[in-house]
Short mmCIF file of the C-alpha atoms (twelve columns), coordinates in Angstrom:
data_MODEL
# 
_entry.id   MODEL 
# 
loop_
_atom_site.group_PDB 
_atom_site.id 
_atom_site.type_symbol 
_atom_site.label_atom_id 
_atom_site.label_alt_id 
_atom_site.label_comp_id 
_atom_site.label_asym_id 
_atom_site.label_seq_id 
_atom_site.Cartn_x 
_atom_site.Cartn_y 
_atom_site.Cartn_z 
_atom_site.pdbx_PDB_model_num 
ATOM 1   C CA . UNK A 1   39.039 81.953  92.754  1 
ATOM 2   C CA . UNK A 2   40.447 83.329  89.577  1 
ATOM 3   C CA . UNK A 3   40.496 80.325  86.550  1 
ATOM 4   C CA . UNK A 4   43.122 82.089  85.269  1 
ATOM 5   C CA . UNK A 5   46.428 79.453  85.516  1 
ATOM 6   C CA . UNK A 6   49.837 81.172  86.560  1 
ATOM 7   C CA . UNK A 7   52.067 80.900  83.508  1 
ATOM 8   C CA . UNK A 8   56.131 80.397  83.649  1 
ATOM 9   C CA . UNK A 9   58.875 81.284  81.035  1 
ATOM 10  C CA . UNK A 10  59.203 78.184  78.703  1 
ATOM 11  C CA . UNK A 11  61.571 77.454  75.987  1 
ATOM 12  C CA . UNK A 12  59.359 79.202  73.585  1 
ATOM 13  C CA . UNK A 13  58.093 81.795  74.780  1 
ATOM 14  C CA . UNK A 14  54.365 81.754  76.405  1 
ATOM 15  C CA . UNK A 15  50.939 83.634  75.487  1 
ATOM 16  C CA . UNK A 16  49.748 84.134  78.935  1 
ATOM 17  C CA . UNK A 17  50.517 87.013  81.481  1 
ATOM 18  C CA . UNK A 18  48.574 87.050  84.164  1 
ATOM 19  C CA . UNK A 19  50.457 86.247  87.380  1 
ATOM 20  C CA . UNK A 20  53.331 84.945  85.125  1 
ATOM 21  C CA . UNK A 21  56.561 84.132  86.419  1 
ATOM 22  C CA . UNK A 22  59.663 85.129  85.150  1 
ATOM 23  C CA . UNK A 23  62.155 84.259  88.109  1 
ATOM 24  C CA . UNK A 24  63.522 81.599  85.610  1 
ATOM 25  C CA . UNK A 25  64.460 84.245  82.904  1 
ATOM 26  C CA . UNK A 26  65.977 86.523  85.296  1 
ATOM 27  C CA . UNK A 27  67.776 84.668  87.411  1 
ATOM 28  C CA . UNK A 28  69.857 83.349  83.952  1 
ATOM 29  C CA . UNK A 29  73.461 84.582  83.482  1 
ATOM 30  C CA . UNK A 30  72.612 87.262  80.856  1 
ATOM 31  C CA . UNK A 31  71.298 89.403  83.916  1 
ATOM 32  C CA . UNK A 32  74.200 88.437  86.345  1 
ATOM 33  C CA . UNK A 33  75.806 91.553  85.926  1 
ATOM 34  C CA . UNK A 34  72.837 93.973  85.235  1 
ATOM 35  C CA . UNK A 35  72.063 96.878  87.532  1 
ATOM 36  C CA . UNK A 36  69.768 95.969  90.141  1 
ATOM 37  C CA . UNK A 37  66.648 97.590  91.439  1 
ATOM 38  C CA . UNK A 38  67.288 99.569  94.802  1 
ATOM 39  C CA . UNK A 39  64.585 98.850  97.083  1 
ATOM 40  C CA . UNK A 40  66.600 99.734  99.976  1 
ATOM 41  C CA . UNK A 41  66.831 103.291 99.933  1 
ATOM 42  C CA . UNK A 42  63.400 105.386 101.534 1 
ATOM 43  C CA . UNK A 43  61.563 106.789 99.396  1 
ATOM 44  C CA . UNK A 44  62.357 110.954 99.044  1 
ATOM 45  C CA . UNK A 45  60.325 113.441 98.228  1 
ATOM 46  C CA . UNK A 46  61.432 117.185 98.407  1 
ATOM 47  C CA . UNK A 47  59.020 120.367 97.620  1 
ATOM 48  C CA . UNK A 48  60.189 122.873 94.788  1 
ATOM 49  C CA . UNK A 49  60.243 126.288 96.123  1 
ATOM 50  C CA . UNK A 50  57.204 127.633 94.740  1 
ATOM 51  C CA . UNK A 51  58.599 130.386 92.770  1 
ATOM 52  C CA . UNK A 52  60.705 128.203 90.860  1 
ATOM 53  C CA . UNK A 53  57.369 125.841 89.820  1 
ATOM 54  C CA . UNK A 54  56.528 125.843 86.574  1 
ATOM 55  C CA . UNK A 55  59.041 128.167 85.219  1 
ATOM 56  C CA . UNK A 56  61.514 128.404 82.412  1 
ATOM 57  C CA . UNK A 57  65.277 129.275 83.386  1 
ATOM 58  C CA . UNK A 58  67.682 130.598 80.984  1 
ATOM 59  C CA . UNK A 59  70.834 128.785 81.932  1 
ATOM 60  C CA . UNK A 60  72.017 125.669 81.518  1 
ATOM 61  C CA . UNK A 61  70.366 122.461 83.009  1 
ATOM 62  C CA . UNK A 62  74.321 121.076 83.501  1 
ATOM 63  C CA . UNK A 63  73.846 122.860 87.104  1 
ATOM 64  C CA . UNK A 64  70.260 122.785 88.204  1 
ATOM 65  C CA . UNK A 65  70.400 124.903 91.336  1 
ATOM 66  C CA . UNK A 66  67.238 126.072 91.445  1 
ATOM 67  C CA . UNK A 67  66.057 122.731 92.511  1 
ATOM 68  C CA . UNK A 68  66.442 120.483 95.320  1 
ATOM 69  C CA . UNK A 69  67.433 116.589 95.344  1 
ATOM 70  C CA . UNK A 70  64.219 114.288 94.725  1 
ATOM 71  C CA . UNK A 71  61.818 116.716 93.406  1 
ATOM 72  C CA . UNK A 72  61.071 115.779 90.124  1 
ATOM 73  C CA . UNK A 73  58.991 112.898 88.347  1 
ATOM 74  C CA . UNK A 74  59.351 112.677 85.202  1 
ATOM 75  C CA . UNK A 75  61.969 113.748 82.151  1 
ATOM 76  C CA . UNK A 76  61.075 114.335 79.308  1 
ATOM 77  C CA . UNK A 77  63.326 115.986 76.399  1 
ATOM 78  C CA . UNK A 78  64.199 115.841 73.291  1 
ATOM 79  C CA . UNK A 79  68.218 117.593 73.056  1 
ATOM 80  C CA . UNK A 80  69.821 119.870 70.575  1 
ATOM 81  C CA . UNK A 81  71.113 117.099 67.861  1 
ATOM 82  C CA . UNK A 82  74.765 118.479 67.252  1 
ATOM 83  C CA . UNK A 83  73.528 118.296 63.658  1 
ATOM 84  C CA . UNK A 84  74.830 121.999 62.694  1 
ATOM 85  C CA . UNK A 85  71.137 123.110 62.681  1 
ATOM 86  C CA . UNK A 86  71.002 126.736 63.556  1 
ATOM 87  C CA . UNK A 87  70.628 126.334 67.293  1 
ATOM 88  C CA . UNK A 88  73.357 123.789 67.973  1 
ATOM 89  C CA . UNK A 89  76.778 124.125 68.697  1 
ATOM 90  C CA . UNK A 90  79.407 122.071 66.308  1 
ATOM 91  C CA . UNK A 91  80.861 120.436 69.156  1 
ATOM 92  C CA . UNK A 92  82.690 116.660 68.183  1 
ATOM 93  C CA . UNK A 93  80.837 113.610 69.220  1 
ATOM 94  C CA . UNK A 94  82.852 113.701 72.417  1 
ATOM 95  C CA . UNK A 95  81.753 117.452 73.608  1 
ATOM 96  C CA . UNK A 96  78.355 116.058 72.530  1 
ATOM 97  C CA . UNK A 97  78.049 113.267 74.852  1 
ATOM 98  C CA . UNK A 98  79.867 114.911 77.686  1 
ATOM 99  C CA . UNK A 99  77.269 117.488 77.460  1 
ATOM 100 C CA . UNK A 100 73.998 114.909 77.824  1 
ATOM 101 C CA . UNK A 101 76.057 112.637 80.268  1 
ATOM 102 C CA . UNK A 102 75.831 116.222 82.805  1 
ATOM 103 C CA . UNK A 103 72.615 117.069 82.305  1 
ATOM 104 C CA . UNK A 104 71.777 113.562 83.043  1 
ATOM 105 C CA . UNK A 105 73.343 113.201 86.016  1 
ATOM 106 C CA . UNK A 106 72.543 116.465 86.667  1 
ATOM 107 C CA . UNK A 107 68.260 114.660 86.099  1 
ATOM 108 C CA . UNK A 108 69.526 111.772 88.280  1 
ATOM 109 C CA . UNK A 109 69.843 114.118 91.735  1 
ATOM 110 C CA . UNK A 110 66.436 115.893 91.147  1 
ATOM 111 C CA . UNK A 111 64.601 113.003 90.196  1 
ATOM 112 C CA . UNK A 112 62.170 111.347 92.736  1 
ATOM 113 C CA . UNK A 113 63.235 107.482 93.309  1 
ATOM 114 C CA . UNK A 114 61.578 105.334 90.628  1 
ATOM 115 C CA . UNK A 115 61.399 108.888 88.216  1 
ATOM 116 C CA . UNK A 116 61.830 108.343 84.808  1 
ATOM 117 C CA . UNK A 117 63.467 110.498 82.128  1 
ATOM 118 C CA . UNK A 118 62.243 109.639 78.758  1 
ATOM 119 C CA . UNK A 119 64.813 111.139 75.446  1 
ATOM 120 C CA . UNK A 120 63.880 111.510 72.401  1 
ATOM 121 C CA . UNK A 121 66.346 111.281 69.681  1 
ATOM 122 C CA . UNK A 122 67.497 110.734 66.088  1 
ATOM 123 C CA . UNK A 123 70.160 108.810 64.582  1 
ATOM 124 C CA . UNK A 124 72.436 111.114 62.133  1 
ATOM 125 C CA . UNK A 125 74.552 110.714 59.058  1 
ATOM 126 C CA . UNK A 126 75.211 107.733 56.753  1 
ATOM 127 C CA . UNK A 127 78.815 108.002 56.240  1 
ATOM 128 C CA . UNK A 128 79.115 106.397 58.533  1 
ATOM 129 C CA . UNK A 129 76.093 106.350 60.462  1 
ATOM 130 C CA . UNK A 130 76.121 107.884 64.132  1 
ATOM 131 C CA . UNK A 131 73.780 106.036 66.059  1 
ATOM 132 C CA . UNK A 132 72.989 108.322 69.255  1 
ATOM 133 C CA . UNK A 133 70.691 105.966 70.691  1 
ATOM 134 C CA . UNK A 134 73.014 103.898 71.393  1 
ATOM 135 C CA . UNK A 135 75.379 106.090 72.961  1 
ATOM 136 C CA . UNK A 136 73.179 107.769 74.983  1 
ATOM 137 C CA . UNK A 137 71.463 104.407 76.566  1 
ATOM 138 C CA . UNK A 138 75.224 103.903 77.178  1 
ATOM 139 C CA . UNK A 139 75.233 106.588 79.366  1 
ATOM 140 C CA . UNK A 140 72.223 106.078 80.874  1 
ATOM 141 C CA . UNK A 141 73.491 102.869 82.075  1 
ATOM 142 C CA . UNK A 142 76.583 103.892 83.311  1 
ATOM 143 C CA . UNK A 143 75.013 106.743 85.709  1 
ATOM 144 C CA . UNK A 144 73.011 103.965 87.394  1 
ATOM 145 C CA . UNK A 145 69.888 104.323 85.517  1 
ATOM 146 C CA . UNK A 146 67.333 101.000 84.879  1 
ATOM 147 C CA . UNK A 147 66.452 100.700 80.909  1 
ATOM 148 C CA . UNK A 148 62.789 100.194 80.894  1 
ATOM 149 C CA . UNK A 149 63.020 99.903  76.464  1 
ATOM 150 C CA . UNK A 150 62.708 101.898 73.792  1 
ATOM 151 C CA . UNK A 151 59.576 103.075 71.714  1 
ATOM 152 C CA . UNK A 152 59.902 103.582 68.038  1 
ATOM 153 C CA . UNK A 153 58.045 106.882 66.835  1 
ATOM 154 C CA . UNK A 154 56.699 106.146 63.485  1 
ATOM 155 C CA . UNK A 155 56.799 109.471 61.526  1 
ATOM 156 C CA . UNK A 156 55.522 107.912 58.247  1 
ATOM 157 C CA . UNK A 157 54.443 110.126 55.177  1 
ATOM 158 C CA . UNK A 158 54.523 113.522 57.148  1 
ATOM 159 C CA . UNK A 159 58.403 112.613 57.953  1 
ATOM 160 C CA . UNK A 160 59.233 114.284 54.055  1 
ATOM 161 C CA . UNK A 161 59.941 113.074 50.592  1 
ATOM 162 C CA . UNK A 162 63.668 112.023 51.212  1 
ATOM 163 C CA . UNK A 163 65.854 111.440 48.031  1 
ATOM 164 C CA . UNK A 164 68.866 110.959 49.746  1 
ATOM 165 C CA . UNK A 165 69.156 107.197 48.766  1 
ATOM 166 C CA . UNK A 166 72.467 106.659 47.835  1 
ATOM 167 C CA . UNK A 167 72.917 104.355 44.289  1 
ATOM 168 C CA . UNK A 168 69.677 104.928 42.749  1 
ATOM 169 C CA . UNK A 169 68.248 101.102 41.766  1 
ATOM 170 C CA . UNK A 170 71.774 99.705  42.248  1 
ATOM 171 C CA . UNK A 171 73.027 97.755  44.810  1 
ATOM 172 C CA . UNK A 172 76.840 100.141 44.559  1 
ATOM 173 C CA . UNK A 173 75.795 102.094 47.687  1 
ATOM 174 C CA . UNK A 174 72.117 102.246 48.545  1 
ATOM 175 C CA . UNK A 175 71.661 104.278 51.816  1 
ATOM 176 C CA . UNK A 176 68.513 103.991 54.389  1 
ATOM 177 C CA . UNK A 177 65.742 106.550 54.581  1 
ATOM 178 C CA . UNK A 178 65.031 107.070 58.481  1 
ATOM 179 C CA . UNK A 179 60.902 107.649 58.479  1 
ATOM 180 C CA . UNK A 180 61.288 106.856 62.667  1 
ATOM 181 C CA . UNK A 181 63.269 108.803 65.652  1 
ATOM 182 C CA . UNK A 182 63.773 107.107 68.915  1 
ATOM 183 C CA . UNK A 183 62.553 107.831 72.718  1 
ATOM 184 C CA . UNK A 184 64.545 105.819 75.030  1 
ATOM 185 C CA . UNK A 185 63.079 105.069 78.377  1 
ATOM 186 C CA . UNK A 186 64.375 105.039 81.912  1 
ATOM 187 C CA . UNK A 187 63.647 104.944 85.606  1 
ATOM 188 C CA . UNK A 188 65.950 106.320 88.495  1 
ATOM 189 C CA . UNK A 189 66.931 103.271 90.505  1 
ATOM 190 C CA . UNK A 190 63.663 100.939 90.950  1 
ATOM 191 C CA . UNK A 191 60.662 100.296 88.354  1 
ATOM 192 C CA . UNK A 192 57.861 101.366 90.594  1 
ATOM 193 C CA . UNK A 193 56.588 105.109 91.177  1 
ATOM 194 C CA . UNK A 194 55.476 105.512 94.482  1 
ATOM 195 C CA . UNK A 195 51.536 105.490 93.724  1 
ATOM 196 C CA . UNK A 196 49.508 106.112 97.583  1 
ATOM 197 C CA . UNK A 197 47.115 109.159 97.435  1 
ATOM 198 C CA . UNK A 198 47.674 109.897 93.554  1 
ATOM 199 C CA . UNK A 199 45.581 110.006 90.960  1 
ATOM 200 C CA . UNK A 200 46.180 108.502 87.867  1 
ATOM 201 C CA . UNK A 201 44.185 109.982 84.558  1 
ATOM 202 C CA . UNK A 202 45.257 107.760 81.238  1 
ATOM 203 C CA . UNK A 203 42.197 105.435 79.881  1 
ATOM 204 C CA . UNK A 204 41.968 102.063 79.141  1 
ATOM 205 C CA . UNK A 205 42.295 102.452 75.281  1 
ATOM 206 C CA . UNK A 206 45.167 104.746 75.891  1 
ATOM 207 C CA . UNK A 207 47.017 102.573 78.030  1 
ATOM 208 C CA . UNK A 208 46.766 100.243 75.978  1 
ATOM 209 C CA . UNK A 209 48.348 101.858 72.493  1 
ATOM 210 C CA . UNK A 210 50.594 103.838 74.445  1 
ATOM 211 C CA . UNK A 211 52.266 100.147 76.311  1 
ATOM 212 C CA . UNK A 212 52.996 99.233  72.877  1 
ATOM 213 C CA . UNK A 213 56.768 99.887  71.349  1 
ATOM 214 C CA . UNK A 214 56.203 101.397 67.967  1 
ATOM 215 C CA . UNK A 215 54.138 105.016 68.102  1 
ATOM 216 C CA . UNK A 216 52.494 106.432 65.134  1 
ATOM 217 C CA . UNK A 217 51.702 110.405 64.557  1 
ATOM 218 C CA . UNK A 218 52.768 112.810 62.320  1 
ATOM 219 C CA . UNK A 219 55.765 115.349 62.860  1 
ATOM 220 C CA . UNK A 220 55.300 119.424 63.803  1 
ATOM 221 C CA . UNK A 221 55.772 121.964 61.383  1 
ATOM 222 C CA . UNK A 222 59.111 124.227 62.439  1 
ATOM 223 C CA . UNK A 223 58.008 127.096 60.073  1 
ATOM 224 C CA . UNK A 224 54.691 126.944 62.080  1 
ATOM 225 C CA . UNK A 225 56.021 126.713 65.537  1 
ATOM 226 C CA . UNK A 226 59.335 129.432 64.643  1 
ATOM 227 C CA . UNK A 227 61.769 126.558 65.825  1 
ATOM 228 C CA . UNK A 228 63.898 124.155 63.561  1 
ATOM 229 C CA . UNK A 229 63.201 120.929 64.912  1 
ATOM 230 C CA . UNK A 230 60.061 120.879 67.301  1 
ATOM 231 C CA . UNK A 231 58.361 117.582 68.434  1 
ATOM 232 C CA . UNK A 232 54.419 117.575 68.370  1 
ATOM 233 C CA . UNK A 233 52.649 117.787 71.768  1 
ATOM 234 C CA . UNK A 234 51.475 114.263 71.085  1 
ATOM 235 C CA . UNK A 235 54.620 112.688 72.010  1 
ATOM 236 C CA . UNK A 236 55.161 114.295 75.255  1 
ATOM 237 C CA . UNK A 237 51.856 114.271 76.039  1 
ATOM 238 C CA . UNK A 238 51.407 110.594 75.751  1 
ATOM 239 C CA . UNK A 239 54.526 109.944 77.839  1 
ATOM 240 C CA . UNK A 240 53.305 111.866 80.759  1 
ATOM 241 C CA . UNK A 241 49.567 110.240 80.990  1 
ATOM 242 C CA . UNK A 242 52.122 106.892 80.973  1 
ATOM 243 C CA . UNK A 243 54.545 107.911 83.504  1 
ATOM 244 C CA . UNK A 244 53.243 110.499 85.977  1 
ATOM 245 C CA . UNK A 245 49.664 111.354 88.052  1 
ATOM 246 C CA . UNK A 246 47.848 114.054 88.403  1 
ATOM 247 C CA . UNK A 247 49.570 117.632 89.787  1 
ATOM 248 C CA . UNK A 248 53.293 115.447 89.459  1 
ATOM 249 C CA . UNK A 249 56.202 117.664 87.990  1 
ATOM 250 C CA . UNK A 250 57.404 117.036 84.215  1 
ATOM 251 C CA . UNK A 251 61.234 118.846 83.609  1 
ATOM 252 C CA . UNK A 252 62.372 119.516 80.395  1 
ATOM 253 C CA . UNK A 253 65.883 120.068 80.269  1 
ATOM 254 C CA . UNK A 254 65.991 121.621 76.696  1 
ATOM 255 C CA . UNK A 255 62.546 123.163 76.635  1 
ATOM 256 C CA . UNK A 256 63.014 124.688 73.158  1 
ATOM 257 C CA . UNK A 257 60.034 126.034 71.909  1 
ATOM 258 C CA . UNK A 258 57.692 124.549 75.149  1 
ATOM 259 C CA . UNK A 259 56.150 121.833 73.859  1 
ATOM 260 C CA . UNK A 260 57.011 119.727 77.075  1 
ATOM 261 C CA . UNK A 261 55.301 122.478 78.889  1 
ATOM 262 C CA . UNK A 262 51.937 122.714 76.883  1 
ATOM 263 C CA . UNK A 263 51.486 118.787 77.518  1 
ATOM 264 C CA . UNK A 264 52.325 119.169 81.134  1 
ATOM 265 C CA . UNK A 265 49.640 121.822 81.561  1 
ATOM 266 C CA . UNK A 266 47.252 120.076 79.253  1 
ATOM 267 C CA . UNK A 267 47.488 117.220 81.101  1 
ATOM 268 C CA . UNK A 268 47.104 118.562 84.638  1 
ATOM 269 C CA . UNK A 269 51.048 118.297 85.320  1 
ATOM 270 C CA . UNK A 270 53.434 121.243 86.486  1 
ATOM 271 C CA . UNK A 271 56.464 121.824 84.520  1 
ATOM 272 C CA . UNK A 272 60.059 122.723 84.535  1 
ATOM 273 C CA . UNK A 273 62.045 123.777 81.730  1 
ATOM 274 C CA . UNK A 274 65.784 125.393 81.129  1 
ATOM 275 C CA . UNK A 275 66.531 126.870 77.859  1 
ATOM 276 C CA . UNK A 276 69.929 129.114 77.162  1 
ATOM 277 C CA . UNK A 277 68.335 130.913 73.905  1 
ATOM 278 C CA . UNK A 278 66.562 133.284 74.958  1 
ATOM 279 C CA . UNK A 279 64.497 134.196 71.985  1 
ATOM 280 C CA . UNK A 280 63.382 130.516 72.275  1 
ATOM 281 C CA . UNK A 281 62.202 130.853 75.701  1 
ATOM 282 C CA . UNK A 282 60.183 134.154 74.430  1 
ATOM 283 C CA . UNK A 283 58.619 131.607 72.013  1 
ATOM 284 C CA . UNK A 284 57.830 128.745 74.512  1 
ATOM 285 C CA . UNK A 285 56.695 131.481 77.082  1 
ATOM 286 C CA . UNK A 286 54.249 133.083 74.394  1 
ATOM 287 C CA . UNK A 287 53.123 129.575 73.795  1 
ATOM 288 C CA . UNK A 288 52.456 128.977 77.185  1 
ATOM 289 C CA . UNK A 289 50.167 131.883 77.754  1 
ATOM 290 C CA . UNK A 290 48.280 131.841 74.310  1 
ATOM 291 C CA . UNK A 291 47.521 128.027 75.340  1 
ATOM 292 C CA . UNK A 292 46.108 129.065 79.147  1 
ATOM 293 C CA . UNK A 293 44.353 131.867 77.747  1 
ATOM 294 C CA . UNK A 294 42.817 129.210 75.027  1 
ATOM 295 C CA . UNK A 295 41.829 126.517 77.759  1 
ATOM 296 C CA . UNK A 296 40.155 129.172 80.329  1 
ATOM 297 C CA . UNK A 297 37.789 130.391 77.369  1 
# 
């Protein structure tokens, strides 16, 4: 018999959480009009033509058509900021988010039920501030997709010297130093991956930093990698040991320089990418191979 007592949502909050109940909480008002988990659908599963598995295709993810409904299991991606960096388009706010909203919808139909896409992402500007994260879990929303939260990545020192503080020691117009970038998490219509006959690989100690909401590890060098804003493989990398088993399929809709890829392989995963520059595929593709060659040494 386990000694362990059930605990229930009080007024205050409660320490304990094993075989809590929270049927109080969510059965409150503030989640009477929240999406709600679809258990009714069957579960779908649909193979990937082998010739398109772990590839890289140079169009736009807007229109995957290399893939099939339900094939995917996880998204991860960080996309192109609209920040007039040398691989973005200036498009206005409005192109911007009408260009994630397809893609995403365009992840929705190739995700497996209970796949999540996980997006990375940076707030821009102070004046006034733009705050994407926002926008984009806006989105996210309205296509039908369950917010699981948000993890805070903790760039610290390596995130640069920043002077761009406004008023210098005066309260006139101080301005905010962002040292942190977001990755928003979501699931495709219920919380639960199918798990029967898979193998999951993260550890205890893993599982247990990676649950928590605020990441810390240092940024990637873009002179290094030959792309302007890379992520390090430790983000994606932790995200799939959360989200996927062994041999699932990680897409990256903006592959970039590959990173998504390398963490994928690393970890035992297939990938997916599309990327429309194709001197950045080159580089993600060169990656790719100098990393396999590396491992099977």
């Amino acid at each position: 018999m386990n000694s362990e007592r059930a605990t229930q949502t009080s007024a205050f909050g409660t320490r304990g959480k094993i075989s809590h109940d929270s049927s109080h909480f969510y059965s409150s008002r503030l989640y009477a009009h929240q999406i709600e988990e679809d258990t009714s659908t069957p579960y779908v599963e649909t193979p990937i033509p082998s010739e398109n598995l772990s590839q890289i295709f140079t169009t736009s993810s807007e229109q995957m058509s290399q893939l099939p409904d339900s094939c995917l299991h996880l998204m991860v991606t960080s996309p192109p900021y609209n920040a007039r960096k040398e691989y973005d388009d200036d498009l206005t706010l409005g192109e911007y988010l009408t260009l994630l909203e397809a893609v995403f919808r365009e992840t929705w139909r190739v995700l497996v039920p209970g796949g999540r896409a996980c997006i990375n992402i940076a707030n821009l500007g102070r004046k006034p501030y733009i705050p994407l994260n926002g926008f984009i879990a806006q989105i996210m929303i309205e296509i039908g997709y369950l917010m699981r939260g948000e993890i805070i990545w903790d760039k610290g020192s390596s995130a640069g010297s920043s002077t761009a503080w406004g008023s210098w020691l005066s309260a006139s117009n101080p301005a905010l130093r962002d040292v942190h970038e977001y990755i928003l998490i979501f699931s495709k219509g219920r919380f639960k991956r199918e798990s029967q006959g898979r193998e999951a690989t993260i550890e205890r100690d893993e599982f247990l930093e990676c649950t928590k909401s605020v990441w810390q590890f240092s940024t990637e060098s873009a002179a290094r990698i030959g792309h302007p804003a890379p992520f390090p493989i430790e983000l994606p990398r932790r995200l799939i040991e959360l989200y996927t088993f062994a041999g699932d399929i990680v897409l990256d809709p903006f592959m970039g320089s590959g990173t998504t890829a390398l963490a994928a392989i690393e970890s035992g995963r297939h990938y997916i990418g599309y990327e429309i520059d194709s001197a950045y595929k080159e580089i993600a593709q060169q990656r790719i191979k100098a990393f396999q060659a590396e491992t099977h040494d």
